[in-house]
N, CA, C, O and CB atoms as a CASP TS submission, in Angstrom:
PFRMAT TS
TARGET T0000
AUTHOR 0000-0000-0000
METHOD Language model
MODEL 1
PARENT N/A
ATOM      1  N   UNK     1     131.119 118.118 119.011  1.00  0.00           N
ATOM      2  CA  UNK     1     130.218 117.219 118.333  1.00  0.00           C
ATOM      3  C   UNK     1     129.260 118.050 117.474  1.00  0.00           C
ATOM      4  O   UNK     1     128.563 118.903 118.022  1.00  0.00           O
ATOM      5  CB  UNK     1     129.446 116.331 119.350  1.00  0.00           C
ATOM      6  N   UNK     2     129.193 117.844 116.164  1.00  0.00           N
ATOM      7  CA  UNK     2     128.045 118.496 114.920  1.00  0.00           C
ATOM      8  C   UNK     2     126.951 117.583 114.870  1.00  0.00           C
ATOM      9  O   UNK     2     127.279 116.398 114.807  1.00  0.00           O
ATOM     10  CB  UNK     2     128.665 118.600 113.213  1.00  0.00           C
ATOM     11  N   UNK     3     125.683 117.852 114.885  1.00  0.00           N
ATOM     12  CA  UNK     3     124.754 117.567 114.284  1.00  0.00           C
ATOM     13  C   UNK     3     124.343 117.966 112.827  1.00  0.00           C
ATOM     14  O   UNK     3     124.013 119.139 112.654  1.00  0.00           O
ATOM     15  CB  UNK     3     124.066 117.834 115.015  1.00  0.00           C
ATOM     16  N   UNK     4     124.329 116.944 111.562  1.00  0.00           N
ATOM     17  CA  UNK     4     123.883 117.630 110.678  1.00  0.00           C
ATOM     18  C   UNK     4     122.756 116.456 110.225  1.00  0.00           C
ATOM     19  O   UNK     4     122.746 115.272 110.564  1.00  0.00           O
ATOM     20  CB  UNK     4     125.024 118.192 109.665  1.00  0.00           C
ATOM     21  N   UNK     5     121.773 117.201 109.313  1.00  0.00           N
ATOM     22  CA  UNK     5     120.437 116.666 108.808  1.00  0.00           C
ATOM     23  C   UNK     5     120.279 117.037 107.548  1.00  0.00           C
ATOM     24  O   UNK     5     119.741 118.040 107.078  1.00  0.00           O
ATOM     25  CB  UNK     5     119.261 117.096 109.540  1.00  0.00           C
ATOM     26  N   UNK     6     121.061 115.674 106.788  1.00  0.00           N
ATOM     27  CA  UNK     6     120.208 115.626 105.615  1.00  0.00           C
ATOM     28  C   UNK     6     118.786 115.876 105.026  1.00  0.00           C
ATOM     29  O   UNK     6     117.949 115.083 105.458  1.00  0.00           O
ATOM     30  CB  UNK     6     120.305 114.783 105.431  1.00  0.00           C
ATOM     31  N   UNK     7     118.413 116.621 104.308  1.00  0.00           N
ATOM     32  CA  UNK     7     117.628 116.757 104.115  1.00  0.00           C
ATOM     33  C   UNK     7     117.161 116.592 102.290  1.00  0.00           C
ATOM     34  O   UNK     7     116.202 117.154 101.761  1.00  0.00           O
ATOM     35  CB  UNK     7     117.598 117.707 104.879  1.00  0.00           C
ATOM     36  N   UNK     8     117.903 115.901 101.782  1.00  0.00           N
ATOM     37  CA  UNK     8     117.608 114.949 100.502  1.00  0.00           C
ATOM     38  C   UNK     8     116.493 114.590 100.480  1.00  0.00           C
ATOM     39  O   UNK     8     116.038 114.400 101.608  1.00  0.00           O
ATOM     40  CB  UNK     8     118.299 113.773 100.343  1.00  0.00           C
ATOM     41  N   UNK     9     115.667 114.361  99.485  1.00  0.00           N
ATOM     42  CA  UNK     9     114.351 113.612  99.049  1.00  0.00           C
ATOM     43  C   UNK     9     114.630 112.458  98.582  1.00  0.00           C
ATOM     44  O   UNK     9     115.770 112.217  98.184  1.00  0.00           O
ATOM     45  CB  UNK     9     113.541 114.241  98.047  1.00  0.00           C
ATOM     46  N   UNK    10     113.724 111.612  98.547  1.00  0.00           N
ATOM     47  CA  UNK    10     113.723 110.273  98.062  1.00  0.00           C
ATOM     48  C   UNK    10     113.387 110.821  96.509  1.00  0.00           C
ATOM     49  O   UNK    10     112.594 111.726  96.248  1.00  0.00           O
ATOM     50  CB  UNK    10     112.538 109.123  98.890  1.00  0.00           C
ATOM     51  N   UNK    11     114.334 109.906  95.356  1.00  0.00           N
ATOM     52  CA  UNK    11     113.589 110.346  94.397  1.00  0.00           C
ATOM     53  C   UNK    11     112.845 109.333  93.543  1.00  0.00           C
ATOM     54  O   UNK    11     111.962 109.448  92.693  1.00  0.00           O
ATOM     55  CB  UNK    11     114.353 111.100  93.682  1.00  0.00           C
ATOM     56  N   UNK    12     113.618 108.116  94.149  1.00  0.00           N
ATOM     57  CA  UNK    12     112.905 106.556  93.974  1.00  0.00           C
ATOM     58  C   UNK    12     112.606 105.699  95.315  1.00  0.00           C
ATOM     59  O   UNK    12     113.047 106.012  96.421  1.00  0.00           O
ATOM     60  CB  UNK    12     113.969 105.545  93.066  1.00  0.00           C
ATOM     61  N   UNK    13     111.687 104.427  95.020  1.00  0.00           N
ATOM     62  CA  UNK    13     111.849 104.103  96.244  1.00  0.00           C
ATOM     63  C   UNK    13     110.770 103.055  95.477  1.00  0.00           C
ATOM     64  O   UNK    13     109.790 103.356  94.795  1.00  0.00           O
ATOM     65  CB  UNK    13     111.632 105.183  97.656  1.00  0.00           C
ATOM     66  N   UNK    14     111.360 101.540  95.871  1.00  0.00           N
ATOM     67  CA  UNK    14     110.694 100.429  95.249  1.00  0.00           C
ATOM     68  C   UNK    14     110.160  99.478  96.503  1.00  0.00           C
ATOM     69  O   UNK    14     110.802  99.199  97.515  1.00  0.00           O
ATOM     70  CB  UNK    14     111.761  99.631  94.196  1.00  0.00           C
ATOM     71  N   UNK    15     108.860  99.073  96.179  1.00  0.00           N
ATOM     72  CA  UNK    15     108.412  98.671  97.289  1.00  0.00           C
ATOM     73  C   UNK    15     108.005  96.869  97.381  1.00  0.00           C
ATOM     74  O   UNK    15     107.308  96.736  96.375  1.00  0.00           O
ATOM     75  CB  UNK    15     107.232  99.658  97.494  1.00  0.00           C
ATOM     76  N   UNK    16     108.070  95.743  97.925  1.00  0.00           N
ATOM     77  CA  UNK    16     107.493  94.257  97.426  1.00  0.00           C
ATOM     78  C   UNK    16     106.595  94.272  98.350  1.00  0.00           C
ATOM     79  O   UNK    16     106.758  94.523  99.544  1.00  0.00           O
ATOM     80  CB  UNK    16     108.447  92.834  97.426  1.00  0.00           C
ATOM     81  N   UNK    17     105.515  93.966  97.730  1.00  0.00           N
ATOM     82  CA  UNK    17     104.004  93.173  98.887  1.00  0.00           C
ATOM     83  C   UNK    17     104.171  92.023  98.337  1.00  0.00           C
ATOM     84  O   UNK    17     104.803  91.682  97.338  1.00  0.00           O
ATOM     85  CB  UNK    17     102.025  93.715  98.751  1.00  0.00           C
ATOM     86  N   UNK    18     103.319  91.251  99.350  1.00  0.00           N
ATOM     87  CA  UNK    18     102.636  89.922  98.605  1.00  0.00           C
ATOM     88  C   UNK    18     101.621  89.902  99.623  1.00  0.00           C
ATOM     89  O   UNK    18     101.349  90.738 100.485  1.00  0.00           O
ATOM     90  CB  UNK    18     103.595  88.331  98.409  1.00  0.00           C
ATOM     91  N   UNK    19     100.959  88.444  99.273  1.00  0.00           N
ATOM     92  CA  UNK    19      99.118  88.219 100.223  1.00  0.00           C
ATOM     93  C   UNK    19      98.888  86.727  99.483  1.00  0.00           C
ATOM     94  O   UNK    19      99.436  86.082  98.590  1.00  0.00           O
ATOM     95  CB  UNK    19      97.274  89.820  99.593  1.00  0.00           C
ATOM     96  N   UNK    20      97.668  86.559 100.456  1.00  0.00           N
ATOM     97  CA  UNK    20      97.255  84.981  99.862  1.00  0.00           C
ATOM     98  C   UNK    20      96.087  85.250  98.465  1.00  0.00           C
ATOM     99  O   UNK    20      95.789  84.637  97.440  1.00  0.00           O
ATOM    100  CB  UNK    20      96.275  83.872 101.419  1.00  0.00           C
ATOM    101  N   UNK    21      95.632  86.665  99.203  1.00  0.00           N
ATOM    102  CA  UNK    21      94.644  87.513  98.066  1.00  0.00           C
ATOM    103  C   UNK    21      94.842  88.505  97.272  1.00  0.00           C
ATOM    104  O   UNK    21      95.408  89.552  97.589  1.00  0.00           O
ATOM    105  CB  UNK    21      93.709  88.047  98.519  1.00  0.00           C
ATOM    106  N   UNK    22      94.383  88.230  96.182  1.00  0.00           N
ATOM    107  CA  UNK    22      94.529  89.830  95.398  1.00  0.00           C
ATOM    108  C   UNK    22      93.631  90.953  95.810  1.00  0.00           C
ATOM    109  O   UNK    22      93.672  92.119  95.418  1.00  0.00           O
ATOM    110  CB  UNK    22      94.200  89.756  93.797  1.00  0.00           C
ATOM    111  N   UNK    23      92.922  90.475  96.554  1.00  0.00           N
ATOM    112  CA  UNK    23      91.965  91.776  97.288  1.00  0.00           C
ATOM    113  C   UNK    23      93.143  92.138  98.887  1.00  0.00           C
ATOM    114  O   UNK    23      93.645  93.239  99.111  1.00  0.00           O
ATOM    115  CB  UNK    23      89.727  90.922  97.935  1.00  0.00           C
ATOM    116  N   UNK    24      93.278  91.210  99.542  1.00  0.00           N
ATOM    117  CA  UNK    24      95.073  91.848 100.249  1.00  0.00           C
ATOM    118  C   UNK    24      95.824  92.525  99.833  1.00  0.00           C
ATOM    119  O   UNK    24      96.028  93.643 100.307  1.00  0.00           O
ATOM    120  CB  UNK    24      96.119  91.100 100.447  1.00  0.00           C
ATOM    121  N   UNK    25      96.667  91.884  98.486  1.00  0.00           N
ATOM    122  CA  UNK    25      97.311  92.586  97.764  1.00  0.00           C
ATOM    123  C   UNK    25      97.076  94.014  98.034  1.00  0.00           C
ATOM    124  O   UNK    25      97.691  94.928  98.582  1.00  0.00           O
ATOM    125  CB  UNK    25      97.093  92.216  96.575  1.00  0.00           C
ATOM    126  N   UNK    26      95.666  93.812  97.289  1.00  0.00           N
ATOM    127  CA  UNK    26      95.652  95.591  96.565  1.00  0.00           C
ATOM    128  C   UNK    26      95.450  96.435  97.745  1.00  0.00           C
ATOM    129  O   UNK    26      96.131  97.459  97.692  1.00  0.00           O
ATOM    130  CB  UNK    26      94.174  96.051  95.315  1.00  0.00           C
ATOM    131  N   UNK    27      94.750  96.327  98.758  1.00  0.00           N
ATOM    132  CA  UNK    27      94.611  96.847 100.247  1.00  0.00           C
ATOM    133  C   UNK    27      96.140  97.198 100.632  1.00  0.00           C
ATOM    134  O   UNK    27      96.366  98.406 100.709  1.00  0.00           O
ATOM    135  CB  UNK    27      93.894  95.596 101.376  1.00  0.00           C
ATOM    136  N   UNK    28      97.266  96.297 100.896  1.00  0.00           N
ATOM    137  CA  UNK    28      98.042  96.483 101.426  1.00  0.00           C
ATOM    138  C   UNK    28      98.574  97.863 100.702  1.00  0.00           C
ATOM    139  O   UNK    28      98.837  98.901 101.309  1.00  0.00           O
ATOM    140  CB  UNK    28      98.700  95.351 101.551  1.00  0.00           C
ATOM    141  N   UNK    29      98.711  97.604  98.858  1.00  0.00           N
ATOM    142  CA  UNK    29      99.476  98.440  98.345  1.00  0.00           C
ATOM    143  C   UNK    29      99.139  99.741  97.949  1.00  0.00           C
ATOM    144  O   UNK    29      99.758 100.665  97.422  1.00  0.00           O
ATOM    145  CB  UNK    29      99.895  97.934  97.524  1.00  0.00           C
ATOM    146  N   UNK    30      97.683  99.518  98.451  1.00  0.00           N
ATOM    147  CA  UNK    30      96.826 101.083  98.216  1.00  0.00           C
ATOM    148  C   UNK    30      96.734 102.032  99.941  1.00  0.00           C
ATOM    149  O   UNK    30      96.202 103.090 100.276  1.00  0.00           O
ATOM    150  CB  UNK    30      94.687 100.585  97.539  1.00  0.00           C
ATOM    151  N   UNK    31      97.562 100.970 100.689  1.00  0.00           N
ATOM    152  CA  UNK    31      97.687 101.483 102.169  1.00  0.00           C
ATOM    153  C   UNK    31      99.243 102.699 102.001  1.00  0.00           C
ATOM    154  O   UNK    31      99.382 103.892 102.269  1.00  0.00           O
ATOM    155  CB  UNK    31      98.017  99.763 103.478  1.00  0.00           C
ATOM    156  N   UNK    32     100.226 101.589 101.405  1.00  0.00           N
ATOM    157  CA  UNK    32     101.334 102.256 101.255  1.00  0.00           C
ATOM    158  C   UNK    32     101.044 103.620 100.532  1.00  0.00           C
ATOM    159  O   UNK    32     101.132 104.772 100.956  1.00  0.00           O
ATOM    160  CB  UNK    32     102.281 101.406 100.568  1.00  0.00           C
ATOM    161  N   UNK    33     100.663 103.113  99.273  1.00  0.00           N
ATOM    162  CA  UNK    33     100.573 104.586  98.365  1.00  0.00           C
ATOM    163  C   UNK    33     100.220 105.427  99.186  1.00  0.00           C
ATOM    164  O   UNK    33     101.185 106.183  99.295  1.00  0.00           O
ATOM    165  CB  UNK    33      99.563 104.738  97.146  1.00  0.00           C
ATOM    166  N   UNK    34      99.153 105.877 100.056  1.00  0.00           N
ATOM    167  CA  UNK    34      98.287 106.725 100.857  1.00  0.00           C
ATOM    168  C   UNK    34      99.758 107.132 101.916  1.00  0.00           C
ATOM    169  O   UNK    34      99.935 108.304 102.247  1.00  0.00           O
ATOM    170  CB  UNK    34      96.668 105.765 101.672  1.00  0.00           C
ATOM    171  N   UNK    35     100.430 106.365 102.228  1.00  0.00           N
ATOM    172  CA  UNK    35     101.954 106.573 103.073  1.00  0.00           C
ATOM    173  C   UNK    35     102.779 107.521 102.250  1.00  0.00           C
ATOM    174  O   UNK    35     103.316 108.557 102.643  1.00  0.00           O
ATOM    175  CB  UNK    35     102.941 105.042 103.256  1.00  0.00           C
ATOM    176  N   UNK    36     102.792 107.023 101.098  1.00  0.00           N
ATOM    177  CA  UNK    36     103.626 107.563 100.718  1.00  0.00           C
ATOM    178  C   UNK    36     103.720 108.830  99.879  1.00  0.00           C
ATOM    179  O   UNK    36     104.789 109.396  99.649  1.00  0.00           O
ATOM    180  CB  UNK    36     104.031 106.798 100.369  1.00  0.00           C
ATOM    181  N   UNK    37     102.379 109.290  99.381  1.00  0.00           N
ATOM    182  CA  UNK    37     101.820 110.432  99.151  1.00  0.00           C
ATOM    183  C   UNK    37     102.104 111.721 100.166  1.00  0.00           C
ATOM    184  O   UNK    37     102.080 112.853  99.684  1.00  0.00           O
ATOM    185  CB  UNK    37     100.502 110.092  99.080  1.00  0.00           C
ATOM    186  N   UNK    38     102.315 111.566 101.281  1.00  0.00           N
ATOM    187  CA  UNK    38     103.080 112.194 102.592  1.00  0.00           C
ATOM    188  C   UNK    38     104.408 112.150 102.180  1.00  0.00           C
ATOM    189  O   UNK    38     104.759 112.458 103.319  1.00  0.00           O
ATOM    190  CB  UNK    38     102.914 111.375 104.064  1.00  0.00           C
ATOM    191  N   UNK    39     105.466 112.049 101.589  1.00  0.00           N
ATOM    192  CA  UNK    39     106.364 112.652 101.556  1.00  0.00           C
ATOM    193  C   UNK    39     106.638 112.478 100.039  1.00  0.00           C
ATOM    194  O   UNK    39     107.600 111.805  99.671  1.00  0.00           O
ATOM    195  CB  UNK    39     107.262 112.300 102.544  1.00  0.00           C
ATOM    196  N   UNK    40     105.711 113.143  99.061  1.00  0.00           N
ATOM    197  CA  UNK    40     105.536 113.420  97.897  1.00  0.00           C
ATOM    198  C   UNK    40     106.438 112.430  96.225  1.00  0.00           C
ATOM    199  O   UNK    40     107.068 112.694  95.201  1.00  0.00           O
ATOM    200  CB  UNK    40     105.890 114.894  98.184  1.00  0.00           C
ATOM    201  N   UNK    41     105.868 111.235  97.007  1.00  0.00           N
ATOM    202  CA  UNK    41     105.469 110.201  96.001  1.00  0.00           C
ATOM    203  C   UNK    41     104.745 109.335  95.412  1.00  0.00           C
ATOM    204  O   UNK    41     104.138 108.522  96.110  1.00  0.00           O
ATOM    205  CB  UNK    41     105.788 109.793  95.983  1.00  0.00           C
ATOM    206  N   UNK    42     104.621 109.294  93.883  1.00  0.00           N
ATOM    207  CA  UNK    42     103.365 108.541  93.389  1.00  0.00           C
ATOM    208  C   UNK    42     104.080 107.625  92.935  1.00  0.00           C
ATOM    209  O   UNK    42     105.293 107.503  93.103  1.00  0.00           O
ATOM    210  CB  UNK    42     102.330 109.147  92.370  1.00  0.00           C
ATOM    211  N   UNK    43     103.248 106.812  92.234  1.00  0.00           N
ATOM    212  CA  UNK    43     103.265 105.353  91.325  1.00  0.00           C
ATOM    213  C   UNK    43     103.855 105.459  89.970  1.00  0.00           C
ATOM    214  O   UNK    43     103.249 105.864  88.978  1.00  0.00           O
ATOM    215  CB  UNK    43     101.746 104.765  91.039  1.00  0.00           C
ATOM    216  N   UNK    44     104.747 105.172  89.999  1.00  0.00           N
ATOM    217  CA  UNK    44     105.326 104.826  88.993  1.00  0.00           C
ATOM    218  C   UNK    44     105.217 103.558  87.500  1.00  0.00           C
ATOM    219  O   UNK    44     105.038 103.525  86.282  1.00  0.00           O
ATOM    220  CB  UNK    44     106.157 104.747  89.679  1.00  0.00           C
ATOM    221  N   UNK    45     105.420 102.852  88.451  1.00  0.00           N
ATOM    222  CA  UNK    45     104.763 101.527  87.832  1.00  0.00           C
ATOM    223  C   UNK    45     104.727 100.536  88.708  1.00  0.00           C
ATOM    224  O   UNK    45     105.178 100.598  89.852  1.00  0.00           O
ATOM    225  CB  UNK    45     105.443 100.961  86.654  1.00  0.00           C
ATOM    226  N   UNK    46     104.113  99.456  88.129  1.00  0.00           N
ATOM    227  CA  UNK    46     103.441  98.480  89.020  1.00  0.00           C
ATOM    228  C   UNK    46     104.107  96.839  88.255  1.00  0.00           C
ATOM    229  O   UNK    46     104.007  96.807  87.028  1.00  0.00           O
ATOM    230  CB  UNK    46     101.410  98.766  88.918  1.00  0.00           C
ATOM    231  N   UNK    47     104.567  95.918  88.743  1.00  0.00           N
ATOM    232  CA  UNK    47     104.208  94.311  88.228  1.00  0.00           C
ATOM    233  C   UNK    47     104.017  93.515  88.995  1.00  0.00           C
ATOM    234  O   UNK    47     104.259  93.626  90.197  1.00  0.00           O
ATOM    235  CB  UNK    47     105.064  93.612  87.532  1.00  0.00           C
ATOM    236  N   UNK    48     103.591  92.648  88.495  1.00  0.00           N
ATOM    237  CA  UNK    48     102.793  91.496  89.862  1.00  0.00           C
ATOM    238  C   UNK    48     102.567  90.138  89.342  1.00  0.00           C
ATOM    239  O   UNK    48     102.245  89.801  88.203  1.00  0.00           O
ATOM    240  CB  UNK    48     101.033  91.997  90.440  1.00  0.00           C
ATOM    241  N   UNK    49     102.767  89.505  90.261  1.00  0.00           N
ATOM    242  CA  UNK    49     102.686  87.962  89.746  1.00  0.00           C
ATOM    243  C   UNK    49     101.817  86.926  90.462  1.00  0.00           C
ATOM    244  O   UNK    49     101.127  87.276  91.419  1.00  0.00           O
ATOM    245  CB  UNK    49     104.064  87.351  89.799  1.00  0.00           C
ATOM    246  N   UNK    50     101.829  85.895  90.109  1.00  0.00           N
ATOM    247  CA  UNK    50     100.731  84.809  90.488  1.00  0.00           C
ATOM    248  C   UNK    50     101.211  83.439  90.895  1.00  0.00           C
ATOM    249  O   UNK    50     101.225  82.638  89.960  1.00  0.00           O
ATOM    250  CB  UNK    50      99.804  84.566  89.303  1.00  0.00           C
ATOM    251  N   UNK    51     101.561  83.031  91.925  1.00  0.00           N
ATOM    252  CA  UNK    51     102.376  81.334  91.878  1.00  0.00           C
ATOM    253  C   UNK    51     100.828  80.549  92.605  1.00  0.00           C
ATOM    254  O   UNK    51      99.872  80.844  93.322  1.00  0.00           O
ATOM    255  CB  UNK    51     104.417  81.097  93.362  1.00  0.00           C
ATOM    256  N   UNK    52     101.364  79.464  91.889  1.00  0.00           N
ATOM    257  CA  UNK    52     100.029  78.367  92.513  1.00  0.00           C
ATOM    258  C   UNK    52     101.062  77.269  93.113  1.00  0.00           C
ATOM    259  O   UNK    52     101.984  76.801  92.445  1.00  0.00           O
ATOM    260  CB  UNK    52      98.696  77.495  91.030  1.00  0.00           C
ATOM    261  N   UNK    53     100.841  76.987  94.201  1.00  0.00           N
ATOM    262  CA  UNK    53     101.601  76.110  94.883  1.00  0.00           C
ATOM    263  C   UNK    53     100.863  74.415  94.500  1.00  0.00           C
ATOM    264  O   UNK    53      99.709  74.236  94.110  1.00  0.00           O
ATOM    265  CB  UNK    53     101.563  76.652  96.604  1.00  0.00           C
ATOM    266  N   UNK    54     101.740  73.506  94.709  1.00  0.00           N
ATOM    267  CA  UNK    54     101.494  72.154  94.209  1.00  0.00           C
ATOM    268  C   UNK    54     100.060  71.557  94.770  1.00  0.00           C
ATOM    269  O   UNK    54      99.329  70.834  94.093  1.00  0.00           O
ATOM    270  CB  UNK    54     102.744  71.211  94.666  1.00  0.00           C
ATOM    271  N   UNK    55      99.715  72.079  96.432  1.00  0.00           N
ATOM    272  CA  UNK    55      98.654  72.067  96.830  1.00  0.00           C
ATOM    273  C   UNK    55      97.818  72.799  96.084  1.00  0.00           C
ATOM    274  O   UNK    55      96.707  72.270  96.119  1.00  0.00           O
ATOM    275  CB  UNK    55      98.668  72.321  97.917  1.00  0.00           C
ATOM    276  N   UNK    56      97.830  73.953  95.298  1.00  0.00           N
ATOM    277  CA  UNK    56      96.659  74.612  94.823  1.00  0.00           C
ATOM    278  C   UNK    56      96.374  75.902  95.583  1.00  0.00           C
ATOM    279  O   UNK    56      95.431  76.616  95.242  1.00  0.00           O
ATOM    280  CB  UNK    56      95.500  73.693  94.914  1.00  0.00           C
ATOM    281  N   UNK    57      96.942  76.127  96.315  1.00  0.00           N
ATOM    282  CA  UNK    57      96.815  77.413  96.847  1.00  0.00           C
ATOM    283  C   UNK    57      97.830  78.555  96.232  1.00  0.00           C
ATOM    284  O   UNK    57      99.045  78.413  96.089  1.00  0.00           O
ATOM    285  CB  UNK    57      97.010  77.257  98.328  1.00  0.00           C
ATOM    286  N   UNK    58      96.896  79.953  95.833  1.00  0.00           N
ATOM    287  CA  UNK    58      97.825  80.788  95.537  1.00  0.00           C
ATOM    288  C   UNK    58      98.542  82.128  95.933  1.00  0.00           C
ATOM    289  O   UNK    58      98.161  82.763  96.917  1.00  0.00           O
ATOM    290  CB  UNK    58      97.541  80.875  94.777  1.00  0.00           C
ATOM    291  N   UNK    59      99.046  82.330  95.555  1.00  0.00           N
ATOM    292  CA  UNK    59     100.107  82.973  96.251  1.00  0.00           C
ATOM    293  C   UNK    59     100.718  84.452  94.925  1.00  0.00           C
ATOM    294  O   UNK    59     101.341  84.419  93.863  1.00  0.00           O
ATOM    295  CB  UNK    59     101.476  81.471  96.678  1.00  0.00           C
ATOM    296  N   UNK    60      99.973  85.805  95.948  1.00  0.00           N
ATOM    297  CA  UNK    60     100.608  86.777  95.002  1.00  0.00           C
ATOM    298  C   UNK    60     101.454  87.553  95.383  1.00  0.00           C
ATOM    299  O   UNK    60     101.554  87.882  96.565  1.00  0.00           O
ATOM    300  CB  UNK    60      99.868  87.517  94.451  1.00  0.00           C
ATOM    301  N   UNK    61     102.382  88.080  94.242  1.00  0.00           N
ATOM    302  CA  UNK    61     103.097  89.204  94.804  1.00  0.00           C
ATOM    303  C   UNK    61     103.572  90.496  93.758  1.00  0.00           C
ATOM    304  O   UNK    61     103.682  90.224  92.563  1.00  0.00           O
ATOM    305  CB  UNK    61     104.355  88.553  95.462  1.00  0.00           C
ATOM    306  N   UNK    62     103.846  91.870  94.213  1.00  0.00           N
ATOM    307  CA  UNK    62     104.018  92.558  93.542  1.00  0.00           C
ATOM    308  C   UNK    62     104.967  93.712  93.697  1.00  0.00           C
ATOM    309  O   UNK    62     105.531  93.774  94.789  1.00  0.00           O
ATOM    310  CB  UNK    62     103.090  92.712  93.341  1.00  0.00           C
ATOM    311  N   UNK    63     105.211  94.513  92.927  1.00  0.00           N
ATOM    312  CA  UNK    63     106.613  95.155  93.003  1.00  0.00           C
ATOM    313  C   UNK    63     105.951  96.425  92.370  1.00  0.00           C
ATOM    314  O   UNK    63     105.252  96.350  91.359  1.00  0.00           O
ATOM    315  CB  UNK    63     108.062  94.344  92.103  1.00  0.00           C
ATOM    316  N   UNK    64     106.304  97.992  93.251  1.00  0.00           N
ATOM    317  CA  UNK    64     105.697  98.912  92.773  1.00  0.00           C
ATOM    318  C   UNK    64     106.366 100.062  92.893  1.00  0.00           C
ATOM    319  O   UNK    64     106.371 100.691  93.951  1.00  0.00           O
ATOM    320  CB  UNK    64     104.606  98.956  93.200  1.00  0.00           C
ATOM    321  N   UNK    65     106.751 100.298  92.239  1.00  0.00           N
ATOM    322  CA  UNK    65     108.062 101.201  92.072  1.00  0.00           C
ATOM    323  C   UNK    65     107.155 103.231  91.952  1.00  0.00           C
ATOM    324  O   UNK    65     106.414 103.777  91.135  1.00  0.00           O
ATOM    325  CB  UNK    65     109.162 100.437  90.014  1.00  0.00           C
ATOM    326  N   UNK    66     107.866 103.696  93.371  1.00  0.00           N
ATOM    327  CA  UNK    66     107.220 105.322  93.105  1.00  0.00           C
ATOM    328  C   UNK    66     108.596 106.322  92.825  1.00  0.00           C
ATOM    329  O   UNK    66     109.803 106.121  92.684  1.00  0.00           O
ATOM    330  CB  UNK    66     106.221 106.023  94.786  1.00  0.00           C
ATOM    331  N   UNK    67     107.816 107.348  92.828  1.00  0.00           N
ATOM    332  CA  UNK    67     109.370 108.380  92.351  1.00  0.00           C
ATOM    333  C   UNK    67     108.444 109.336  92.670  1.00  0.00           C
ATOM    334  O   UNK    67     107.213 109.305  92.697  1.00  0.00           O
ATOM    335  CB  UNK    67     110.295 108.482  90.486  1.00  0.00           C
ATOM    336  N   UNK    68     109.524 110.484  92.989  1.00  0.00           N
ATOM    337  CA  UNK    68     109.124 111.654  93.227  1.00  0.00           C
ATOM    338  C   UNK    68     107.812 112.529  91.647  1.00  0.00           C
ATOM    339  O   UNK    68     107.881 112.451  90.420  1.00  0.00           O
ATOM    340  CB  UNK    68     110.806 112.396  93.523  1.00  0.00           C
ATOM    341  N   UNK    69     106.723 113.310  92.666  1.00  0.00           N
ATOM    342  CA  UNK    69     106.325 113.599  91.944  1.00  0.00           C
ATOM    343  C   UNK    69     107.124 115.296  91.869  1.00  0.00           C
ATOM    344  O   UNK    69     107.680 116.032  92.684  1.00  0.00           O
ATOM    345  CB  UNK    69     104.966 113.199  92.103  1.00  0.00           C
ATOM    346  N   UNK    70     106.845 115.342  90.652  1.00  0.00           N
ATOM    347  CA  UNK    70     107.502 117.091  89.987  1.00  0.00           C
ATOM    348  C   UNK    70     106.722 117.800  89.216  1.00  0.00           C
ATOM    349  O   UNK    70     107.103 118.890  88.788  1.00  0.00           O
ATOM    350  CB  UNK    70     108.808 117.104  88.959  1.00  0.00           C
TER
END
């Protein structure tokens, strides 16, 4: 029996939040970043969206794509 260990880097890695708040939101996704800065990735880019439900309550979410920094 072999043991072997990849040891590849991530060189992308896309992430979805959502929240009822955009102050959640940004908490959650400024939690990850801080995660993910530990195995040497930043922000790439960011998009995010806004739904308002028929009741009126809204609802965000966002997509934040990191990559290796070099």
């Amino acid at each position: 029996m072999s043991f072997q260990l990849d040891l590849n880097l991530f060189e992308d890695k896309i992430e979805f939040f959502e929240a009822e708040s955009i102050r959640n939101l940004e908490e959650k996704i400024q939690a990850q970043i801080e995660i993910n800065k530990a195995i040497m990735l930043q922000v790439e880019s960011v998009s995010h969206q806004m739904y308002v439900s028929e009741e009126g309550r809204r609802f965000y979410s966002a997509v934040v794509h990191f990559k290796a920094k070099k």
